[in-house]
DSSP file (Angstrom, degrees, kcal/mol; ACC not computed):
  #  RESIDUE AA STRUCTURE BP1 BP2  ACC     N-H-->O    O-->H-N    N-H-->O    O-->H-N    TCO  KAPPA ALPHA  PHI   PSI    X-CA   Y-CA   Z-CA
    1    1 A X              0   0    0      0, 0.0     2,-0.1     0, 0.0     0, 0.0   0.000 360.0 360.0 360.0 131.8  -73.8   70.6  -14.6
    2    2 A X     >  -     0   0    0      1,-0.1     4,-0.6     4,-0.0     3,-0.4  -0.562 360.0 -89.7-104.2-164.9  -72.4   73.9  -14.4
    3    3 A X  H  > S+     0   0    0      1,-0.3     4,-2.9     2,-0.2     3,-0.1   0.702 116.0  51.0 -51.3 -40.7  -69.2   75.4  -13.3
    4    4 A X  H  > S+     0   0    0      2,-0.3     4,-1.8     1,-0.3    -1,-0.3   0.734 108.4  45.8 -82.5 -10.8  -70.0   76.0  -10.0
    5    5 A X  H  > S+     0   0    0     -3,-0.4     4,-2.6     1,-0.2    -1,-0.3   0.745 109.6  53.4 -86.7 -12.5  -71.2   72.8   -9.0
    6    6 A X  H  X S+     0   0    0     -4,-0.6     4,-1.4     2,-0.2    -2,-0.3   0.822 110.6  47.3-102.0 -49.4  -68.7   71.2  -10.4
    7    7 A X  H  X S+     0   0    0     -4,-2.9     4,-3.1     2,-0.2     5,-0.4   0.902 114.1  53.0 -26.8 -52.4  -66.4   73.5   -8.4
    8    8 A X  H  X S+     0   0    0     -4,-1.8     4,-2.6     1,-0.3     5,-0.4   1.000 108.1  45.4 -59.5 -48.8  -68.7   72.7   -5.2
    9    9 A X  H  X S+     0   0    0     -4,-2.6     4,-1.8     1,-0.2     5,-0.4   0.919 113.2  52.6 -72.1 -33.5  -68.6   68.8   -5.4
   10   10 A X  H  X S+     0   0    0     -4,-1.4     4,-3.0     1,-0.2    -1,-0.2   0.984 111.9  43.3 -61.7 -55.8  -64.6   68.8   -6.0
   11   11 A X  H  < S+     0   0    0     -4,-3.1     5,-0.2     1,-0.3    -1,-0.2   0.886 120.5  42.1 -69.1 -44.1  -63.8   71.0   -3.0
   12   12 A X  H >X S+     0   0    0     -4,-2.6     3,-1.8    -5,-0.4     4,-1.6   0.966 119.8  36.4 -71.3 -48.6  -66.1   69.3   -0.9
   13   13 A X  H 3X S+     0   0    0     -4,-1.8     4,-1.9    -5,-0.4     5,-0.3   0.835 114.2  54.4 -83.3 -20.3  -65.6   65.7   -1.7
   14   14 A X  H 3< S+     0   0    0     -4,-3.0    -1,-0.3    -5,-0.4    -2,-0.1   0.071 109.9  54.3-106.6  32.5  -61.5   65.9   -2.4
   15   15 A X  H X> S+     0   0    0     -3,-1.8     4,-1.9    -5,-0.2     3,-0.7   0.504 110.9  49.3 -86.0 -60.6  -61.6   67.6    1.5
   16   16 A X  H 3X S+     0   0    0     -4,-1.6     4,-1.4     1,-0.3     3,-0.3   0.766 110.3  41.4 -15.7 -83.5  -63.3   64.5    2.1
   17   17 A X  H 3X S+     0   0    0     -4,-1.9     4,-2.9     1,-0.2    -1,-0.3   0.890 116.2  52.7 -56.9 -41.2  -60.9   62.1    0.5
   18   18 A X  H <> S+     0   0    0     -3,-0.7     4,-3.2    -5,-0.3    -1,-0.2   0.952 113.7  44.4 -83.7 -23.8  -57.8   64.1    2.0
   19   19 A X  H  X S+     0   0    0     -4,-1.9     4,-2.8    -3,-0.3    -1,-0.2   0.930 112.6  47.7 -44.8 -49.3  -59.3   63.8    5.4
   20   20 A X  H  X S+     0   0    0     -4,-1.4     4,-1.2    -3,-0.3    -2,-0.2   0.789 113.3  48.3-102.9 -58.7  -60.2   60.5    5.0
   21   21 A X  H >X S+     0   0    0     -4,-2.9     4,-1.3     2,-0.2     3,-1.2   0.978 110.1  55.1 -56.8 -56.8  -56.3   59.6    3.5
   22   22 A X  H >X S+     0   0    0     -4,-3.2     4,-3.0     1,-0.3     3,-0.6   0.830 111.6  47.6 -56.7 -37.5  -54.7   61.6    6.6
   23   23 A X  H 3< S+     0   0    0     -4,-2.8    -1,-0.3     1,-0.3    -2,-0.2   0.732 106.1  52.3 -62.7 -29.1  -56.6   59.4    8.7
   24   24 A X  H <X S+     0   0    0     -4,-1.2     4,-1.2    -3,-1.2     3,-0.4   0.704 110.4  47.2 -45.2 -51.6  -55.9   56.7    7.4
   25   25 A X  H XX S+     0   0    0     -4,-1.3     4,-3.1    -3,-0.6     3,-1.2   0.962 106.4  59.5 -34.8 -79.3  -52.2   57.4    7.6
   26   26 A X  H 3X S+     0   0    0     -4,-3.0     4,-0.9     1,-0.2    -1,-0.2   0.544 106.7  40.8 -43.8 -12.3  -52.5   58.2   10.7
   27   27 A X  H 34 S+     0   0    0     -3,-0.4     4,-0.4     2,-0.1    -1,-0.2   0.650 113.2  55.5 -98.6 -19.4  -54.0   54.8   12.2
   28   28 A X  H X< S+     0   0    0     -3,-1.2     3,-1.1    -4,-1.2    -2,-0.2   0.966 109.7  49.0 -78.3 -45.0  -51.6   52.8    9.9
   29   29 A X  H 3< S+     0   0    0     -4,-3.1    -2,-0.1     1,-0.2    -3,-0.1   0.911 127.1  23.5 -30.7 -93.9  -48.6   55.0   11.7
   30   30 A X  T 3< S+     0   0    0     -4,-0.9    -1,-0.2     3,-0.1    -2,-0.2   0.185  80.5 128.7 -74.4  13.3  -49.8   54.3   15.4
   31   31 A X    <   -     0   0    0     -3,-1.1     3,-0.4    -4,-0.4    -3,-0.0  -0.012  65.2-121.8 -57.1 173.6  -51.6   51.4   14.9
   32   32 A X  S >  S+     0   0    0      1,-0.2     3,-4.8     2,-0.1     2,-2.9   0.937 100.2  64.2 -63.2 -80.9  -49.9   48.9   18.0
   33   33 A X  T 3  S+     0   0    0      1,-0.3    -1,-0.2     2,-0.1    -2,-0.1  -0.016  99.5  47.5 -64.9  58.4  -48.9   46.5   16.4
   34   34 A X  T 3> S+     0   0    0     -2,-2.9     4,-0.6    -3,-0.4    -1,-0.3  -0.066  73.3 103.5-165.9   3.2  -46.6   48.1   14.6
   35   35 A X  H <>>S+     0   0    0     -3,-4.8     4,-1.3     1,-0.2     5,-0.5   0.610  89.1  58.4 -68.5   2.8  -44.7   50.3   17.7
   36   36 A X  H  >5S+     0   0    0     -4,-0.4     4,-2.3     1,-0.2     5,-0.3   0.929 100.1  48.4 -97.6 -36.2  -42.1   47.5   17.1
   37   37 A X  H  45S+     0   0    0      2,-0.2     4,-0.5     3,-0.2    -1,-0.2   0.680 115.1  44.9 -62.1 -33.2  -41.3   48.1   13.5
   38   38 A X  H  X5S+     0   0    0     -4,-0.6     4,-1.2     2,-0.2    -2,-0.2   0.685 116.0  52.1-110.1 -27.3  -40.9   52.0   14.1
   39   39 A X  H  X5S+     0   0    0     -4,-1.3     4,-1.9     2,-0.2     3,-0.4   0.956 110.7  41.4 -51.0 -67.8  -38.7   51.1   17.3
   40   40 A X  H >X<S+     0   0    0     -4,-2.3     4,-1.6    -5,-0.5     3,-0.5   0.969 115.3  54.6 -62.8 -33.4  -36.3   48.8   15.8
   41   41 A X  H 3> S+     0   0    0     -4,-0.5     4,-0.6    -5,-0.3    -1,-0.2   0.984 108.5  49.9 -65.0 -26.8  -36.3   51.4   12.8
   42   42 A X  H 3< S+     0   0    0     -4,-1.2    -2,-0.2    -3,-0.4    -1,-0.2   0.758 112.6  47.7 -57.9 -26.5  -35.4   54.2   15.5
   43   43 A X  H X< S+     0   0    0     -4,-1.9     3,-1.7    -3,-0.5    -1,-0.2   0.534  87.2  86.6-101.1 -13.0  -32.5   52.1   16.9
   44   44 A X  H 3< S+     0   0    0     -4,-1.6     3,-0.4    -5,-0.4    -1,-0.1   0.676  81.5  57.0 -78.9  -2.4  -30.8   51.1   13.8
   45   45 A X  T 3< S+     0   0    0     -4,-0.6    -1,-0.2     1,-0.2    -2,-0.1   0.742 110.2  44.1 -63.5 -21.8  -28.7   54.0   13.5
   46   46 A X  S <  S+     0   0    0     -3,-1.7     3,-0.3     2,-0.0     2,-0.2   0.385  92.7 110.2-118.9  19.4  -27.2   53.5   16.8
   47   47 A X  S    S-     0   0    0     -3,-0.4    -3,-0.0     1,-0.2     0, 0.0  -0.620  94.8  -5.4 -69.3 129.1  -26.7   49.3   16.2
   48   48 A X  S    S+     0   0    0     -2,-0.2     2,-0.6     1,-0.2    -1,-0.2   0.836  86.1 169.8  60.6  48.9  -23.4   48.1   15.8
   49   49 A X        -     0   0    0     -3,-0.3     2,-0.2     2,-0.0    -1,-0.2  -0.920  19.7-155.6 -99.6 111.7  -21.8   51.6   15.8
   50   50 A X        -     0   0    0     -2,-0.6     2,-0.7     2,-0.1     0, 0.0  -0.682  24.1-124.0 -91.2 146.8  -17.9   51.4   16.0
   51   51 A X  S    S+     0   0    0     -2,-0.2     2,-0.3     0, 0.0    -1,-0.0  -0.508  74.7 111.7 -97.8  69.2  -16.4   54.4   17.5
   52   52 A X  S    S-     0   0    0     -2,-0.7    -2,-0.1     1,-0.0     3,-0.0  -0.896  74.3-103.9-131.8-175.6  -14.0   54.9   14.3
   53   53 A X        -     0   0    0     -2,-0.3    -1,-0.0     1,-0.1    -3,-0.0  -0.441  46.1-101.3 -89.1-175.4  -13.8   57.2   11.6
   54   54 A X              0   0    0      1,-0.2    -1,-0.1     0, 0.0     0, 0.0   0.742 360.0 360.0 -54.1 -53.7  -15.3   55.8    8.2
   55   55 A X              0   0    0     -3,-0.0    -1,-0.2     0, 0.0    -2,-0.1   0.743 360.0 360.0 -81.0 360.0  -12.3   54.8    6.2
């Protein structure tokens, strides 16, 4: 194998694999069952908020 094939097959197969991961991401993200988990994380800042300063 020379250099350049060994150039070709990375770039082409680790597009591959990073496609492959972002999609992956992406399905785990918006999958449905899991809007509830990224809701309740969205609302816990604003749970059980007393309007006083810190100390």
């Amino acid at each position: 194998m020379t250099h350049d094939t060994v150039l070709v097959f990375s770039k082409t197969w680790g597009a591959i694999y990073l496609l492959v991961v972002f999609l992956a991401a992406v399905v785990w993200t918006y999958w449905p069952s899991r809007r509830k988990v990224y809701d309740d994380a969205a609302q816990s800042p604003l749970d059980d908020q007393e309007d006083q300063p810190w100390r």
